[in-house]
KEKE-3310 file (N, C-alpha, C; in steps of 0.2 Angstrom, whole numbers, plus 5000, padded with zeros to 4 digits):
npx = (5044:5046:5036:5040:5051:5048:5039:5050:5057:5047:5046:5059:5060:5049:5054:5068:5061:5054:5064:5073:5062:5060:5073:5079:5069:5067:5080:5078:5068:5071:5080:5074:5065:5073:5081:5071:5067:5078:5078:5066:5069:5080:5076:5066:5074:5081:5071:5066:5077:5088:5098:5106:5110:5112:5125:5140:5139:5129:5118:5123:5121:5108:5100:5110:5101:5089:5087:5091:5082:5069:5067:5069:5058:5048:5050:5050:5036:5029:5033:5028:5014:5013:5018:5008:4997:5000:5002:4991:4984:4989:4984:4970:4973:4979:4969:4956:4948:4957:4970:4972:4976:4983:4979:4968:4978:4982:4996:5011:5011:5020:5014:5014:5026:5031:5030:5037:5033:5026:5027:5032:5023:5019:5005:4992:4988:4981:4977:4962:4953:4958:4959:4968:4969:4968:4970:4965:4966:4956:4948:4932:4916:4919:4925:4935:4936:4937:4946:4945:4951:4949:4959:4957:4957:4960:4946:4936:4923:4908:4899:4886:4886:4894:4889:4879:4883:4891:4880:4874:4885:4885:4875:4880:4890:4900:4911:4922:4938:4957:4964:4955:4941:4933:4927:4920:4921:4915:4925:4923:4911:4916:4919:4922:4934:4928:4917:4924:4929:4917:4913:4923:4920:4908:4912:4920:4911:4903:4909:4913:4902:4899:4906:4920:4938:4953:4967:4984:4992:5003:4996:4997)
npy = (5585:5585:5577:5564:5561:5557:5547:5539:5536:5533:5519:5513:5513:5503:5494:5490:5489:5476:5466:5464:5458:5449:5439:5425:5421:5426:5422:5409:5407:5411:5404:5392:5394:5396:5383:5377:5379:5381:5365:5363:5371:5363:5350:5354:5357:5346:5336:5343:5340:5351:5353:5345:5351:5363:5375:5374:5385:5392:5385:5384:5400:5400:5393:5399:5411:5406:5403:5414:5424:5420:5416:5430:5438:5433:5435:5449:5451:5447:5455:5466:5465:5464:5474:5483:5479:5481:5494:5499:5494:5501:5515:5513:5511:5523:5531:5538:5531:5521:5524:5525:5513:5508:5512:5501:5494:5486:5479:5477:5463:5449:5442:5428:5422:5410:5402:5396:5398:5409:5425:5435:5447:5465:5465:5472:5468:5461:5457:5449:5446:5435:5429:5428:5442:5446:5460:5466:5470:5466:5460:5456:5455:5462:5472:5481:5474:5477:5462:5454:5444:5432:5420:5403:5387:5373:5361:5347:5346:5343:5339:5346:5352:5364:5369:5372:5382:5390:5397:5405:5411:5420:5429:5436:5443:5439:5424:5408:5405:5402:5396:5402:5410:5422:5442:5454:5469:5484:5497:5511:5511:5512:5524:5527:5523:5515:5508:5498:5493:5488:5478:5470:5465:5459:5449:5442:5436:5427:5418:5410:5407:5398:5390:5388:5391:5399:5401:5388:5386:5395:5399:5407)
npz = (4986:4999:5005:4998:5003:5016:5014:5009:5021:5031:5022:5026:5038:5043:5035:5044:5054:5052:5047:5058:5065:5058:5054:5056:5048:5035:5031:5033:5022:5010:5007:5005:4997:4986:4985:4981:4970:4959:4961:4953:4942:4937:4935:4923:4916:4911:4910:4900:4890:4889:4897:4893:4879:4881:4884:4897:4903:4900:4905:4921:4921:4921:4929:4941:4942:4942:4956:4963:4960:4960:4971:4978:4974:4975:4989:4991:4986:4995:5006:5002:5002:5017:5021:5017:5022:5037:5037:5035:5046:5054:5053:5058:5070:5073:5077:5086:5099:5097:5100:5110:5117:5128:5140:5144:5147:5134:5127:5113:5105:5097:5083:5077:5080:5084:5073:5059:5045:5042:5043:5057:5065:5075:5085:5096:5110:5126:5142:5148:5159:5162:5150:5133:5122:5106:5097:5080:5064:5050:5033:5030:5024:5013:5018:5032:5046:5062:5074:5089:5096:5107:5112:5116:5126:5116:5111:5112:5101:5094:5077:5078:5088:5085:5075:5082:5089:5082:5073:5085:5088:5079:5078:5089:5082:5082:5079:5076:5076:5070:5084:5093:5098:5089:5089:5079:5076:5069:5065:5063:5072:5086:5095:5109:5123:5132:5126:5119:5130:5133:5124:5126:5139:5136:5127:5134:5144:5135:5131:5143:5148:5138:5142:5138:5137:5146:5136:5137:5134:5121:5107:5095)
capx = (5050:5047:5034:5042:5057:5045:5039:5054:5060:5043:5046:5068:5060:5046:5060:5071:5058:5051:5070:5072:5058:5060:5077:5079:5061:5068:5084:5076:5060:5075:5085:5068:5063:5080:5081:5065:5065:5084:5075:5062:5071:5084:5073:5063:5082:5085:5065:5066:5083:5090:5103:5113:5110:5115:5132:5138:5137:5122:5114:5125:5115:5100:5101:5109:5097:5083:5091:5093:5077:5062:5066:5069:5054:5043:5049:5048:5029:5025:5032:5023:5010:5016:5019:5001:4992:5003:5001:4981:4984:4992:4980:4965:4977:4983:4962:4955:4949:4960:4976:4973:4973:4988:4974:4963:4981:4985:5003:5011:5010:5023:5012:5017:5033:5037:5028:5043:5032:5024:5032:5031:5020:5017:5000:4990:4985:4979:4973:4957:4949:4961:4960:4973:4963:4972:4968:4970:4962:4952:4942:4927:4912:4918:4926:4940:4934:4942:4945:4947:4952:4953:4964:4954:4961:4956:4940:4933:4913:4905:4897:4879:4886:4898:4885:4874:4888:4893:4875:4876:4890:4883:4870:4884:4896:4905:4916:4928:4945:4961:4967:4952:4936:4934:4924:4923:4915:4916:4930:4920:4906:4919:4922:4925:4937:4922:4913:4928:4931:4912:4914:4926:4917:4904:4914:4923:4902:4898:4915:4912:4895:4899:4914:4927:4941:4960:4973:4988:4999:5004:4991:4999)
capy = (5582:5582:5570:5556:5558:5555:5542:5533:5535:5526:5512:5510:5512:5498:5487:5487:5482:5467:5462:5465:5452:5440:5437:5420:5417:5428:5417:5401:5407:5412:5395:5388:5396:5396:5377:5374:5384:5377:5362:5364:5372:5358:5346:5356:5357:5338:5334:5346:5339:5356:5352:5343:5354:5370:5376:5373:5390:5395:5382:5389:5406:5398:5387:5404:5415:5404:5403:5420:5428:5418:5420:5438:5439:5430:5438:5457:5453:5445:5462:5473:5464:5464:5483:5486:5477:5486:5503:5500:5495:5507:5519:5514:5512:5530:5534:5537:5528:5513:5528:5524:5505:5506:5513:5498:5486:5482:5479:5474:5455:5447:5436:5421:5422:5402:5401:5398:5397:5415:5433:5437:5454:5464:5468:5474:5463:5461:5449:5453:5442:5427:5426:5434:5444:5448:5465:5464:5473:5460:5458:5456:5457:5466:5479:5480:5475:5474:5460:5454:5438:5427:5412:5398:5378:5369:5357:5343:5349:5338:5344:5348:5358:5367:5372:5378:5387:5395:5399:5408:5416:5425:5434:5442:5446:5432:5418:5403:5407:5399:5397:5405:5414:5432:5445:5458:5476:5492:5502:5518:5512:5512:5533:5529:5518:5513:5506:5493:5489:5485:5472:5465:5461:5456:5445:5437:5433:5424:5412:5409:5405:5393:5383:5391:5393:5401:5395:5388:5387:5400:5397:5411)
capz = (4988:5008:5004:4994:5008:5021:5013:5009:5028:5034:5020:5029:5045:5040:5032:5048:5058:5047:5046:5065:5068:5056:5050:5052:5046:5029:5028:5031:5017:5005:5007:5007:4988:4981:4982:4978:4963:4958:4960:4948:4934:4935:4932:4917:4909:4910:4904:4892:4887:4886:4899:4888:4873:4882:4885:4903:4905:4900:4912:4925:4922:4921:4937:4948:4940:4946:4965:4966:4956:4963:4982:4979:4969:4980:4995:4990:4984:5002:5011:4999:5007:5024:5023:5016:5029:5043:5036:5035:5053:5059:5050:5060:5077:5075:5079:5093:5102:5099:5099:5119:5120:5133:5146:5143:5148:5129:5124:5109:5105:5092:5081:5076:5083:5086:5066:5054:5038:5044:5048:5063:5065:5081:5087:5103:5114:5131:5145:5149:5164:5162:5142:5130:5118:5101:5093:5071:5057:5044:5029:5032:5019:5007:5021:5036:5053:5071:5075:5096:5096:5111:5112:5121:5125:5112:5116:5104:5100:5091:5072:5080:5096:5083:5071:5086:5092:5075:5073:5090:5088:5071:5081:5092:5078:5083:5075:5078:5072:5073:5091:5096:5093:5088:5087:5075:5076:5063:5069:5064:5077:5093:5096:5114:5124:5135:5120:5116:5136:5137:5120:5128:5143:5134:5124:5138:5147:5132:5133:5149:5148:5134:5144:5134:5146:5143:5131:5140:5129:5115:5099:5088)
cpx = (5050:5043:5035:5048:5054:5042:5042:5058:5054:5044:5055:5065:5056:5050:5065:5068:5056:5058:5069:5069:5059:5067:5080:5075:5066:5073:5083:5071:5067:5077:5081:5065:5070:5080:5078:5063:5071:5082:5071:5064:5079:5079:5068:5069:5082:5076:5065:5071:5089:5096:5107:5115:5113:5121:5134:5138:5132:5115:5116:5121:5110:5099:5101:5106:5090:5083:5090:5086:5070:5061:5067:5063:5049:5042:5049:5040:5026:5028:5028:5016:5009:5016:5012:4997:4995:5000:4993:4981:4983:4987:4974:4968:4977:4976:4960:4948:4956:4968:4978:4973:4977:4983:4970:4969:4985:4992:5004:5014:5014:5020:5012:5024:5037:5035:5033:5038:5026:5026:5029:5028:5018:5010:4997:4989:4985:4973:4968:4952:4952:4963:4964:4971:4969:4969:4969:4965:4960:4948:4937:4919:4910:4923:4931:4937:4939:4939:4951:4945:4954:4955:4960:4958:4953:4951:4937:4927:4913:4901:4891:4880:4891:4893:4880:4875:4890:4885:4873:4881:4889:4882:4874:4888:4902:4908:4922:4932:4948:4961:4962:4944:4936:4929:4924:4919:4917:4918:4927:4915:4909:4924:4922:4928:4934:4918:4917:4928:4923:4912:4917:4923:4912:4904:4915:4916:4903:4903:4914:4907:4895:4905:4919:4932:4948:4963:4979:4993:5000:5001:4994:5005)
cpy = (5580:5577:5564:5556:5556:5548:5535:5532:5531:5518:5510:5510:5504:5491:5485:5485:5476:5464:5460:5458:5445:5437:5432:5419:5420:5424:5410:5401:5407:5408:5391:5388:5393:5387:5372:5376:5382:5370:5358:5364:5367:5353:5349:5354:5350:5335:5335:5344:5345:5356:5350:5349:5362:5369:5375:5380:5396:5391:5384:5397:5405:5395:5395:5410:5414:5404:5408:5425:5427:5420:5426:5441:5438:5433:5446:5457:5451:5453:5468:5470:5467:5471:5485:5486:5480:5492:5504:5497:5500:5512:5521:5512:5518:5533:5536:5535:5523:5517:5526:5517:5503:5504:5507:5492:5485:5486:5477:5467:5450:5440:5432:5421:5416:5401:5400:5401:5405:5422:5434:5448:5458:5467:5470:5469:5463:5456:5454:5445:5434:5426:5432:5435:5449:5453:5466:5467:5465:5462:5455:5457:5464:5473:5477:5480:5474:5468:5457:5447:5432:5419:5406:5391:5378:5361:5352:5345:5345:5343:5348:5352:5364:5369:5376:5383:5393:5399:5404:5414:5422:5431:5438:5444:5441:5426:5415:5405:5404:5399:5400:5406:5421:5437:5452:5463:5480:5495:5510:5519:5513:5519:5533:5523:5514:5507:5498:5489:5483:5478:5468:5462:5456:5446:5436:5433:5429:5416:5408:5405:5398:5386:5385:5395:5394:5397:5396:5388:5391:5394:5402:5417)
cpz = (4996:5009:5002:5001:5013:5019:5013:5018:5032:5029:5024:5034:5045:5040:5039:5053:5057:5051:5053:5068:5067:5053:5050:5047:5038:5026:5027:5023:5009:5002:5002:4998:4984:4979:4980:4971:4956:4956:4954:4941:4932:4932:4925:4913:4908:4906:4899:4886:4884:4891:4895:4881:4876:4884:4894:4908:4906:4906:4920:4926:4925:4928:4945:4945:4946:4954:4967:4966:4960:4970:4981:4975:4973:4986:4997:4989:4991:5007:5008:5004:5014:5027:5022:5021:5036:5043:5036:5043:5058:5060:5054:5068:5079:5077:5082:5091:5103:5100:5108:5123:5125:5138:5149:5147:5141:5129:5118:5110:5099:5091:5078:5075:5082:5075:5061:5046:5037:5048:5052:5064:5073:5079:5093:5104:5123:5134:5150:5153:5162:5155:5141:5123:5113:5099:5084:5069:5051:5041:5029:5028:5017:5012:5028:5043:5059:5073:5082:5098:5102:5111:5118:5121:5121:5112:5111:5107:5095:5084:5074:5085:5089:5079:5077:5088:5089:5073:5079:5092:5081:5077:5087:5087:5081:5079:5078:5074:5074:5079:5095:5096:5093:5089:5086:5077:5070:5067:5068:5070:5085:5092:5103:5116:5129:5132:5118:5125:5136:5131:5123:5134:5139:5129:5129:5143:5142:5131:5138:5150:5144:5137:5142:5139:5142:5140:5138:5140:5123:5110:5096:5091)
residu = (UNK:UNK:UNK:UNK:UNK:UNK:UNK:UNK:UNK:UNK:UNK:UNK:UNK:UNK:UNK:UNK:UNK:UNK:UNK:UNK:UNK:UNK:UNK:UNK:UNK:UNK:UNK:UNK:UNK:UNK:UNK:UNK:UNK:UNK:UNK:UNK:UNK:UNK:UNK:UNK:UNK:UNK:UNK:UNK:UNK:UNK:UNK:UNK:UNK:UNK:UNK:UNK:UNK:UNK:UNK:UNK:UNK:UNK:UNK:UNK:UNK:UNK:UNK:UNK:UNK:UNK:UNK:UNK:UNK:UNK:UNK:UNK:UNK:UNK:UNK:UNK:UNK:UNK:UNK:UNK:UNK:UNK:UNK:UNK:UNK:UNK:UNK:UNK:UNK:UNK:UNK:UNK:UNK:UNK:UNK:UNK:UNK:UNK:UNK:UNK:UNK:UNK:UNK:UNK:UNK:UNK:UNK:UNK:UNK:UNK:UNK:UNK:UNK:UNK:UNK:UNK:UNK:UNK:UNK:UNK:UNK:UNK:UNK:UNK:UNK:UNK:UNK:UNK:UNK:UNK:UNK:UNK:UNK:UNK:UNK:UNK:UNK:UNK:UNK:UNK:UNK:UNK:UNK:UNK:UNK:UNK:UNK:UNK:UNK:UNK:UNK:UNK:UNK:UNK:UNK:UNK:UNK:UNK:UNK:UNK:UNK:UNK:UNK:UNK:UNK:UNK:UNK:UNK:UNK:UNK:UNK:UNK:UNK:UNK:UNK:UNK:UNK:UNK:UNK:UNK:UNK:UNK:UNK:UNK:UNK:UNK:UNK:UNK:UNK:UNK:UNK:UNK:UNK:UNK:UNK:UNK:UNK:UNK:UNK:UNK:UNK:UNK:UNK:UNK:UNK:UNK:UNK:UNK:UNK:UNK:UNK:UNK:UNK:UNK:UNK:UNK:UNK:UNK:UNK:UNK)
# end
């Protein structure tokens, strides 16, 4: 019993942050299915020609059935998500090392804040020699990596410097991501907070080295 209640007070504590964050985003996303889902099943009734043949009642069901059901449907299975992948955040957050990321500078960072068509999550983050370097958990082959994202201005590279670059960045445990490049580690291989400062240096040498200079504008 004390466990299902602790449970359900981390899923209301959970749910009043999501809310908290996103609640335009939730009234827009809702709007956003309801009419599009309305939509749809209007037009199935009138192809199908069940409009006419149903009562004006029964189409009234069906119509605020659809409205009501799909966004509510839709948007319970995107916070189950939402909560999963937090809770497995958290999970390897609450570690140490990374239980100490203040020390290092890191703040939380709400991501994709301006993003309507994406909830807004927070994260660590810290500006670590001019760049602003995102902290995240990711899948990774077959397995959950850290991932230490700096946000660089965006540069045209031609296919041949990008494939030499991407080829380059393998052999650091490196990769272009959105808004940035990243670089992943195995969170069990960093057991002190020295271990992640020095990544990070190393990170931020290889940027540098390659011309990759700070974003200057919010990318996520």
């Amino acid at each position: 019993m004390f466990l299902s209640q602790t449970f359900l007070n981390y899923i209301c504590t959970q749910m009043q942050n999501f809310y908290q964050l996103n609640k335009s985003k939730v009234r827009f996303a809702f709007v956003f299915i309801s009419l599009l889902s309305t939509g749809i099943t209007l037009a199935i009734l009138f192809i199908g020609g069940l409009f006419s043949t149903n009562s004006n009642v029964e189409n009234l069901i069906t119509l605020l059935g659809s409205a009501i059901f799909w966004p509510s449907f839709i948007l319970t299975i995107t916070y189950i998500a939402y909560l999963y992948k937090q809770r497995r955040r958290n999970k390897v957050l609450a570690k140490t090392p990374f239980d100490r990321l203040s020390e290092l500078g890191f703040s939380n960072y709400p991501l994709n804040l301006e993003d309507k068509w994406q909830f807004t999550e927070m994260i660590p983050s810290v500006i670590w020699k001019g760049y602003t370097v995102l902290l995240d958990l990711e899948p990774r082959n077959m397995q959950y990596q850290i991932k230490l994202l700096a946000l660089v201005e965006n540069s045209k590279i031609d296919e041949k410097r990008f494939n030499e670059l991407s080829a380059y960045f393998k052999k650091k445990q490196m990769d272009f991501d959105f808004g940035g490049v990243a670089l992943f580690l195995q969170p069990k291989e960093i057991t002190e907070l020295s271990q992640l400062q020095q990544e990070l240096d190393k990170m931020i040498v290889v940027l540098e080295k390659e011309f990759f200079t700070p974003a200057t504008t919010r990318l996520l």
